[in-house]
C-alpha positions as CSV (number, residue, x, y, z in Angstrom):
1,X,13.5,24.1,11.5
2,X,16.6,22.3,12.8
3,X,17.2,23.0,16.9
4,X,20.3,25.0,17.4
5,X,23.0,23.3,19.4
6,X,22.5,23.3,23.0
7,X,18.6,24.0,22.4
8,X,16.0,21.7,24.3
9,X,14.0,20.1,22.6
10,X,11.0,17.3,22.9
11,X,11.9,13.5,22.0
12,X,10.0,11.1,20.6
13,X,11.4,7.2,20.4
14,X,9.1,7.0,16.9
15,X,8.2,9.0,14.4
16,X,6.3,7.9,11.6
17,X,6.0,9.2,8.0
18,X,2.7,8.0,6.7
19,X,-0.1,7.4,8.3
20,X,-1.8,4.1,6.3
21,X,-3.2,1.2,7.5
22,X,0.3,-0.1,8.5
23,X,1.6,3.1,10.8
24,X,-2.0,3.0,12.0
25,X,-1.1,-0.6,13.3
26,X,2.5,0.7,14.8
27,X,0.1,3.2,16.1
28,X,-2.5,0.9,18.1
29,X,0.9,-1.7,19.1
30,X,1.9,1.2,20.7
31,X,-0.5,2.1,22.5
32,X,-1.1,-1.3,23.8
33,X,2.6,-1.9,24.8
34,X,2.3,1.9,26.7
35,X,-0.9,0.0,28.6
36,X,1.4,-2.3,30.0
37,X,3.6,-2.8,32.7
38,X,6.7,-1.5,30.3
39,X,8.7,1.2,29.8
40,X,6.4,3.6,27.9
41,X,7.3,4.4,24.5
42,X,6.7,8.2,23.2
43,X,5.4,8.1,19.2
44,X,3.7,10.7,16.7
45,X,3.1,10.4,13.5
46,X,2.7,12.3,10.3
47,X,-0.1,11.8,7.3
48,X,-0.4,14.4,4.5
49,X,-3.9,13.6,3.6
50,X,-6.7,15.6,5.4
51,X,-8.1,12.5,7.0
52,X,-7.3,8.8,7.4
53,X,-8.0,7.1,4.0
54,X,-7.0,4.1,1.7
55,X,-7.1,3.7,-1.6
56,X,-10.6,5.7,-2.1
57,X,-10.8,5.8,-5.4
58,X,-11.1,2.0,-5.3
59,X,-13.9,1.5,-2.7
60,X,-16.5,0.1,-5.2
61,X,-19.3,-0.9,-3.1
62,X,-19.6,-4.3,-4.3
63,X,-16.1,-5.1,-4.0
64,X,-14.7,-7.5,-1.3
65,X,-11.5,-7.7,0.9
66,X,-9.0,-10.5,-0.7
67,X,-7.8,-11.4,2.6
68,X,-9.6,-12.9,5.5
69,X,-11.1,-10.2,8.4
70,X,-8.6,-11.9,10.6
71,X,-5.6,-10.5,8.8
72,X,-6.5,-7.2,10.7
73,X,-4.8,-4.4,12.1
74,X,-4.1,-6.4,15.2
75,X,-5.8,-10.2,15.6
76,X,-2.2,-12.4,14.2
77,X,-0.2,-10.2,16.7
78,X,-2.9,-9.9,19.6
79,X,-6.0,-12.1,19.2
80,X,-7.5,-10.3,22.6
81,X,-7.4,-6.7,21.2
82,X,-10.0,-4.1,21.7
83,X,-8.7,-2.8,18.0
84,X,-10.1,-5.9,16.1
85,X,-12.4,-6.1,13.4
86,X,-14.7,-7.9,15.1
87,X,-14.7,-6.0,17.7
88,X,-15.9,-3.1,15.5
89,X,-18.8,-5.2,14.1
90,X,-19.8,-5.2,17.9
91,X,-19.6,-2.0,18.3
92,X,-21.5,-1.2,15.2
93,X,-23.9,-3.7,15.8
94,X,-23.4,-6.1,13.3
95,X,-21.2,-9.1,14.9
96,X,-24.5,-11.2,14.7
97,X,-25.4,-10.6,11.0
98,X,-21.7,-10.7,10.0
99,X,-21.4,-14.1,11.5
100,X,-24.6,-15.3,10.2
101,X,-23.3,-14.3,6.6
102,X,-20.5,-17.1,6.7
103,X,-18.1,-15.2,4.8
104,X,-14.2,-14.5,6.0
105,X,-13.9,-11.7,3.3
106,X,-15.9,-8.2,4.0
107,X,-16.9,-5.8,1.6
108,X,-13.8,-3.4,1.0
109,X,-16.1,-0.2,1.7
110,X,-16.3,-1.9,5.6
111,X,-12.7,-2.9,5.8
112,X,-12.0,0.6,5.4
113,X,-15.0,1.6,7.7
114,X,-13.0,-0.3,10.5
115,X,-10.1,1.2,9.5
116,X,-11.4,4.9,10.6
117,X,-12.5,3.4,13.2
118,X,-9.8,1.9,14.5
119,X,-7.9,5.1,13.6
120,X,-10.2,7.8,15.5
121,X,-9.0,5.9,18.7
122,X,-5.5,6.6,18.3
123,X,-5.9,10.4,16.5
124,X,-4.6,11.6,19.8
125,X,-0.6,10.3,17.9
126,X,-1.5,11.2,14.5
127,X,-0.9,14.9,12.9
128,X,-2.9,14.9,9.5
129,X,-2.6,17.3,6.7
130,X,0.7,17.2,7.7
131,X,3.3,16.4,5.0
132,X,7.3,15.8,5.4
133,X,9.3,17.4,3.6
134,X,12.7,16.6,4.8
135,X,15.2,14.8,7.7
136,X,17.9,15.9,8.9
137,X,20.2,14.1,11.1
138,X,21.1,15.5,14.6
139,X,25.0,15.4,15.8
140,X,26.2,14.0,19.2
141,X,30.3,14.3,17.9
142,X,30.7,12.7,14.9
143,X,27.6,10.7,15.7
144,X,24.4,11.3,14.7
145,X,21.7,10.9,17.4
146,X,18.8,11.8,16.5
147,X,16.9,12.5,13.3
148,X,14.7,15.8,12.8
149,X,11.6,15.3,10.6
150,X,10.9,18.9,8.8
151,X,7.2,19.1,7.3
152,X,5.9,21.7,4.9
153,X,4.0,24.1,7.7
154,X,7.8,24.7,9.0
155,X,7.5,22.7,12.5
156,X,9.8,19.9,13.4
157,X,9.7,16.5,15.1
158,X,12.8,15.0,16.8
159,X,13.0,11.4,17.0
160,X,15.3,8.3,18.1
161,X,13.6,5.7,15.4
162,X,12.0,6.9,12.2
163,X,8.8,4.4,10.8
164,X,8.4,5.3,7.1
165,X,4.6,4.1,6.4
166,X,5.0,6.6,2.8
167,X,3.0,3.8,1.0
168,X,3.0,2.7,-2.6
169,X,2.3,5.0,-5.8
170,X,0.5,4.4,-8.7
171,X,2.6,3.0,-12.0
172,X,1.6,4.4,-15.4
173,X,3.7,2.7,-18.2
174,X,6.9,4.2,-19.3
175,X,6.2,7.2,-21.6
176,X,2.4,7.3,-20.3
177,X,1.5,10.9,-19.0
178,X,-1.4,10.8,-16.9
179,X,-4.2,13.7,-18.0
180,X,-8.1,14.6,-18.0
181,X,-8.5,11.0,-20.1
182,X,-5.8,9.1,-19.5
183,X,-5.6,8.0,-16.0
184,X,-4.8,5.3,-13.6
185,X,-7.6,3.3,-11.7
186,X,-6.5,4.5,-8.4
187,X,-8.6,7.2,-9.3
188,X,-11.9,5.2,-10.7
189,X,-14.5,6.5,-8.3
190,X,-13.5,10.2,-8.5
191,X,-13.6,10.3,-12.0
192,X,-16.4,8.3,-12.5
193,X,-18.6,11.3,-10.7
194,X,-17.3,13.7,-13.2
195,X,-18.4,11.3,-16.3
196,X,-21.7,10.8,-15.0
197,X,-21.9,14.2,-16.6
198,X,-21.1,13.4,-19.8
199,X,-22.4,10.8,-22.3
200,X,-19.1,8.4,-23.0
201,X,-19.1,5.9,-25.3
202,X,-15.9,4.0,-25.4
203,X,-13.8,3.3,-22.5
204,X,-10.1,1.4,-22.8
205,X,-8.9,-0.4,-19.8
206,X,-5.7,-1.9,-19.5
207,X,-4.8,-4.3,-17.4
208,X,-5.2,-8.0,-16.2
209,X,-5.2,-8.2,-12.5
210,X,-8.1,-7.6,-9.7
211,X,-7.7,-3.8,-10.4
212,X,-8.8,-3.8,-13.9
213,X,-11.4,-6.4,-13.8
214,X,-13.2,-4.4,-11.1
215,X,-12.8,-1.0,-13.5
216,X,-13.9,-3.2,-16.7
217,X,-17.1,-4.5,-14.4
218,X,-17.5,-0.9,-12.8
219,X,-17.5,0.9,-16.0
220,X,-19.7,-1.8,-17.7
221,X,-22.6,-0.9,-14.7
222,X,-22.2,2.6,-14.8
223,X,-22.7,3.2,-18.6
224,X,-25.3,1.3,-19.7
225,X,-24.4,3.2,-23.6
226,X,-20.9,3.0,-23.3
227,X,-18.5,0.4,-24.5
228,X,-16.0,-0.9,-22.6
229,X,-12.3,-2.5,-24.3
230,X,-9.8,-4.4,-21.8
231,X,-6.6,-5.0,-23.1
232,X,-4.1,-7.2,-21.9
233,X,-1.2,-9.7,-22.7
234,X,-2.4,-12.6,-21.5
235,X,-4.9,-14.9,-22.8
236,X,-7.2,-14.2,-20.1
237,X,-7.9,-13.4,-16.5
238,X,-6.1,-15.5,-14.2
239,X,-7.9,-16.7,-10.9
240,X,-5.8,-15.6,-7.9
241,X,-4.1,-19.1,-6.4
242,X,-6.0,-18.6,-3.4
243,X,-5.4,-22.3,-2.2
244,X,-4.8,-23.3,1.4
245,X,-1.0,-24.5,0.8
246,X,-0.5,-21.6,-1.4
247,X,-1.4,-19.1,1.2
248,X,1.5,-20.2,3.4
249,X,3.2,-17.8,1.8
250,X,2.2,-15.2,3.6
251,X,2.6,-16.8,6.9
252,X,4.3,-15.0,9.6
253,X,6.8,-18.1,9.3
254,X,7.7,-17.8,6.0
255,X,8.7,-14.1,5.9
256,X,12.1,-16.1,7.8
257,X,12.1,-18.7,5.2
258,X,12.2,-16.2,2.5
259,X,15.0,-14.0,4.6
260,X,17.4,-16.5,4.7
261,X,17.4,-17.9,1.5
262,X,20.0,-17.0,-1.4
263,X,18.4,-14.9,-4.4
264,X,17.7,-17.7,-6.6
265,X,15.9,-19.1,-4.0
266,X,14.1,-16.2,-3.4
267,X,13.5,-15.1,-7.0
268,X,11.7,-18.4,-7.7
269,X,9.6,-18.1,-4.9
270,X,8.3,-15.3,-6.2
271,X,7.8,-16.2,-9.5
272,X,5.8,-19.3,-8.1
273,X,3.6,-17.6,-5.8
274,X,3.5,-14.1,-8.1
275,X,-0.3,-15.1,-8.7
276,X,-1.4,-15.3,-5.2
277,X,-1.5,-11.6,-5.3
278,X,0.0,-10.1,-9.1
279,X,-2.5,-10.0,-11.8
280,X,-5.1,-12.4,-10.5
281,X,-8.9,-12.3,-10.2
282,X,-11.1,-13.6,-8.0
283,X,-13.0,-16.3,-9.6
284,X,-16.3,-15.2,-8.9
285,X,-15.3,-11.8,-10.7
286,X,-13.4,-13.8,-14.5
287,X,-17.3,-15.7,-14.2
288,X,-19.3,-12.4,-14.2
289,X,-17.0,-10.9,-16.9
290,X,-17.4,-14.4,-19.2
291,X,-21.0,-14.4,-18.3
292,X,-21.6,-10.7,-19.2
293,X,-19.3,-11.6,-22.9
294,X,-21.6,-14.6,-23.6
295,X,-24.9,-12.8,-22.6
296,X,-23.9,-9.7,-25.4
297,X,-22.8,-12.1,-27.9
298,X,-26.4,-13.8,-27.6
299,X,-28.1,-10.3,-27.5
300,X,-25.7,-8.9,-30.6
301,X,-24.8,-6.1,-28.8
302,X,-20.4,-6.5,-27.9
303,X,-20.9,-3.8,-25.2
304,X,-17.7,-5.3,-23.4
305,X,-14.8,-6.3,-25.6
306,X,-12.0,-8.4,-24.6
307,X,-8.4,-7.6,-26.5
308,X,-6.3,-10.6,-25.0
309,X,-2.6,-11.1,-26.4
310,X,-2.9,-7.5,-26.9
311,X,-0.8,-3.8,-26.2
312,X,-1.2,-0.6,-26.3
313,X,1.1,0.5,-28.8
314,X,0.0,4.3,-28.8
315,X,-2.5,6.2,-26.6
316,X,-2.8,10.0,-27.5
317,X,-4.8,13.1,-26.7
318,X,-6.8,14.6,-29.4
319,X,-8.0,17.2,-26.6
320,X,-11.4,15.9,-26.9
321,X,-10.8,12.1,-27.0
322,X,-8.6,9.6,-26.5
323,X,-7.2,7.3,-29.6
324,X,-5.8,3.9,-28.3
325,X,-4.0,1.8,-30.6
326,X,-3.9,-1.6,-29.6
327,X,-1.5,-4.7,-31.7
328,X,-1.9,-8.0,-31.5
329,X,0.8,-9.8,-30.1
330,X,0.3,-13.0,-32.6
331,X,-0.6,-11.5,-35.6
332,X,0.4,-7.3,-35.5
333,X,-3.3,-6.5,-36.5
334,X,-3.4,-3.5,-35.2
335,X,-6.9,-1.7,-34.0
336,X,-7.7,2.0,-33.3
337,X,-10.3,2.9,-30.6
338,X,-11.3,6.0,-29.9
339,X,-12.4,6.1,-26.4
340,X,-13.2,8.9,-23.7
341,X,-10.9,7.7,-21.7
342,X,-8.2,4.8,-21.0
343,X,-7.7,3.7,-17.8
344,X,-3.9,2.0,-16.7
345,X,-4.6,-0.8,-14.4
346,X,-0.9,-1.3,-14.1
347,X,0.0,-1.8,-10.6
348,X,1.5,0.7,-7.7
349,X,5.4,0.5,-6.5
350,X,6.7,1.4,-3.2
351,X,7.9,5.1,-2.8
352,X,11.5,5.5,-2.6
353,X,12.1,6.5,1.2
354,X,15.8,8.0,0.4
355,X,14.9,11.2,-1.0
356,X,12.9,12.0,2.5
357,X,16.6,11.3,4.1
358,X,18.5,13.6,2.5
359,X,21.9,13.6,3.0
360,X,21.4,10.4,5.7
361,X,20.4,8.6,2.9
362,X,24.5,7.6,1.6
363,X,24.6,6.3,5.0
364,X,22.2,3.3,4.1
365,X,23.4,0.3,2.6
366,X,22.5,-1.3,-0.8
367,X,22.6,-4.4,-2.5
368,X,24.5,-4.9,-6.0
369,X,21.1,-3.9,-7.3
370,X,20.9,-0.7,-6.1
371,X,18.0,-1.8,-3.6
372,X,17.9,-1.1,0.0
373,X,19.7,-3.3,2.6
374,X,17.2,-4.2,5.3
375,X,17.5,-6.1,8.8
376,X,15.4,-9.2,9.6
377,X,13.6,-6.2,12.1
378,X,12.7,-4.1,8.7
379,X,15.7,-1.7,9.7
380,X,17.3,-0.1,7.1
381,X,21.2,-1.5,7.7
382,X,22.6,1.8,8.1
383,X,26.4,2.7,9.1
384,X,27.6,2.7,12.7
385,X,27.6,6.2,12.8
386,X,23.7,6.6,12.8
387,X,22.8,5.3,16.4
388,X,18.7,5.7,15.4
389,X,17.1,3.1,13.2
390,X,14.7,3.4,9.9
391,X,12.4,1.6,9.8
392,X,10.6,0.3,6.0
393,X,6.7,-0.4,6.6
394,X,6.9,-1.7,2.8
395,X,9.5,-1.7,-0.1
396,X,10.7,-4.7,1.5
397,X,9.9,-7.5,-1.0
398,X,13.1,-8.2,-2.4
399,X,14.1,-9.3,1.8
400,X,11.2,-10.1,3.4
401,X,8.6,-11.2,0.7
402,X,5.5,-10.9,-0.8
403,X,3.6,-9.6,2.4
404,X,6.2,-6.7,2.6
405,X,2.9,-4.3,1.0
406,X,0.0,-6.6,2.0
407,X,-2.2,-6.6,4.7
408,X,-1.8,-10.4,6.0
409,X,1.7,-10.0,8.0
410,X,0.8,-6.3,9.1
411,X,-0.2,-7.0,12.1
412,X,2.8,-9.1,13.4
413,X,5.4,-7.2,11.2
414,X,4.4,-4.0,13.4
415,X,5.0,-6.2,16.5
416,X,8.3,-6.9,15.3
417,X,9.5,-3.7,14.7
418,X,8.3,-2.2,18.0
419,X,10.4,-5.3,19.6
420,X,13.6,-4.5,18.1
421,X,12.7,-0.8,19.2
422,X,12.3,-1.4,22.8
423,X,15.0,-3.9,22.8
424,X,17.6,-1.4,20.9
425,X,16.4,1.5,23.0
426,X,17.3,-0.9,26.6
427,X,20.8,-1.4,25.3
428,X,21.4,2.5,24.5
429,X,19.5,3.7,27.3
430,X,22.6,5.3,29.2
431,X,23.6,7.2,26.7
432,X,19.8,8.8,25.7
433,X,18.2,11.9,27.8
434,X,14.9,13.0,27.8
435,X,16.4,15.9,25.5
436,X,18.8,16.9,22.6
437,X,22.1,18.3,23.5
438,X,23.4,19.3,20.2
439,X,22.7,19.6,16.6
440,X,24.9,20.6,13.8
């Protein structure tokens, strides 16, 4: 609940909503800068799962990272870091064999691994199980101060800066309801353990990007009897434009470039680099899929089918099925599949932060779009009145580029925003106490 005014009442400089891989790199920046000679700088941050996790329901075993180990939590911002990923294959003992494997892209299972790791040293900033419901801005005049961050147990946090970490959400076409057999692949390995139950003998995948190749390969694997459709626009898979030149895109550097260029500029730069990271496949993946295609067309058995130029046109629930229509997009044949389940390999989007923000939300600035107006610092550009910044930890595409989700800038984008927090909080610090004064 909201302090009542002349109440005292704890501070923090930060307080961040989410607690994903990118707060969790706020988090250990932090603690490094509070190391230091400098001023401290008081943080805690908020997570509404149980425990630390990452996309669990895509932690295939075999799958690998997409971006090299040293685009971790901290090496492009602090090469010297205790908080590195390799320093976590020395601590568990596997630097040597991890090295002797010559590979700069680990398994996704042991990025993750790290990231716990890396996360049970800060846990001492972190509140989990903890989800916010609400902020509410606190009054100095007609000013507002401070911002009070309400979660569902009822407690409050009051804080200068807010870092929202809320993270992307999983996109299910429009008119798609998710349900027992329709579902979207962020949830792959979960329901996987209930199928293993069952017998299935169709599955529909839809999709053409890293996602639902993994699914199609997964699914393939797990039920030797069961057939497996992907359907997708294009003519193929797409290999990811993982070339040298092309990455430079996601160079610290170029998230300036991109900020300072008009739209046009910047919407062609993303539809020239869209398939270093939107619906591409690793290469070594689109082989095993081609190689699995050929193998069952020389056996006679078309266990996995491929519906390229395809849609779904109409995907119901019989209540003990699921029938998938899918329509060319040369011809209009159109084919009905009755499947167990069909799974949307359609992409995430970033949650909306504004509806957290309540009423302080008409106080942030849009574009002619209706899309957020954010500072080369990731700060929400916000009216004068609100003397705390908000800070976007993703949701920044459209400003900052194609890293704004990604895990390749993390590192130095958290560095940046910390900056602009300790060098805002030096040029207000007369008027800021160690307490609240008022709230309305």
């Amino acid at each position: 609940m909201t302090a009542e005014a002349g109440e005292q009442v704890p501070i923090y400089d930060v307080v961040g909503v989410g607690f994903g891989p990118s707060n969790l790199a706020l988090a250990i920046a932090l603690a490094e800068h509070n190391a230091g000679q400098g001023e401290p700088v008081t943080a805690h941050f908020l997570e509404r799962q149980p425990r630390f996790g990452w996309h669990r329901g895509m932690l295939i075993d075999t799958a690998t990272m997409q971006v090299s180990f040293l685009k971790d939590l901290v090496t492009m911002r602090n090469p010297t870091s205790e908080f590195s990923f390799l320093n976590y294959l020395h601590s568990a003992g596997r630097l040597v064999d991890f090295i002797n494997h010559k590979n700069l892209f680990p398994l996704r299972v042991e990025f993750h691994d790290y990231f716990e790791w890396a996360a049970a040293k800060v846990d001492d900033v972190v509140s989990y199980g903890t989800e916010v419901v609400s902020v509410k801005p606190v009054y100095d005049g007609d000013e507002v101060e401070f911002f009070d961050v309400q979660t569902s147990d009822g407690s409050s946090l009051r804080a200068r800066n807010l870092v929202m970490g809320t993270g992307l959400r999983p996109q299910l076409p429009e008119g798609v309801t998710a349900g027992e057999r329709i579902w979207h692949n962020s949830e792959l390995l979960f329901r996987v353990e209930r199928l293993r139950e069952t017998e299935p003998k169709r599955f529909v995948v839809v999709g053409a990007g890293q996602s639902a190749a993994e699914v199609a390969a997964l699914l393939h694997d797990e039920f030797p009897h069961a057939q497996v459709c992907a359907v997708f626009a294009r003519y193929g898979y797409s290999p990811a434009d993982d070339s040298s030149f092309a990455n430079r895109i996601f160079d610290p550097e170029a998230v300036d470039q991109f900020y300072g260029a008009g739209e046009p500029v910047k919407d062609r730069l993303m539809r020239y680099h869209g398939a270093t990271n939107y619906s591409a496949v690793d290469v070594e993946l689109i082989d095993e899929l081609y190689r699995r295609v050929y193998r069952e067309k020389v056996l006679g058995v078309e266990r996995l089918r491929l519906f390229n130029v395809s849609r779904p046109v109409e995907v119901d629930d019989t209540g003990t099925a699921v029938s998938a229509t899918v329509e060319s997009l040369t011809t209009g044949e159109r084919t009905v599949l009755e499947a167990d389940a069909v799974v949307y390999a359609t992409g995430y989007r970033p949650a909306d932060p504004t509806p957290l923000l309540g009423e302080l939300g008409a106080s942030c600035g849009r574009d002619d779009e209706g899309r957020l107006r954010v500072e080369r610092d990731y700060r929400i550009t916000t009216e004068p009145v609100l003397r705390g910044g908000i800070y976007l930890q993703g949701g920044t595409e459209h400003t900052h580029g194609i890293t704004s989700s990604l895990l390749s800038n993390t590192a130095v984008r958290v560095g940046e925003i910390l900056q602009s927090i300790v060098d805002r909080r030096a040029a207000s610090l007369p008027r800021q106490g160690a307490y609240a004064v008022s709230a309305r």
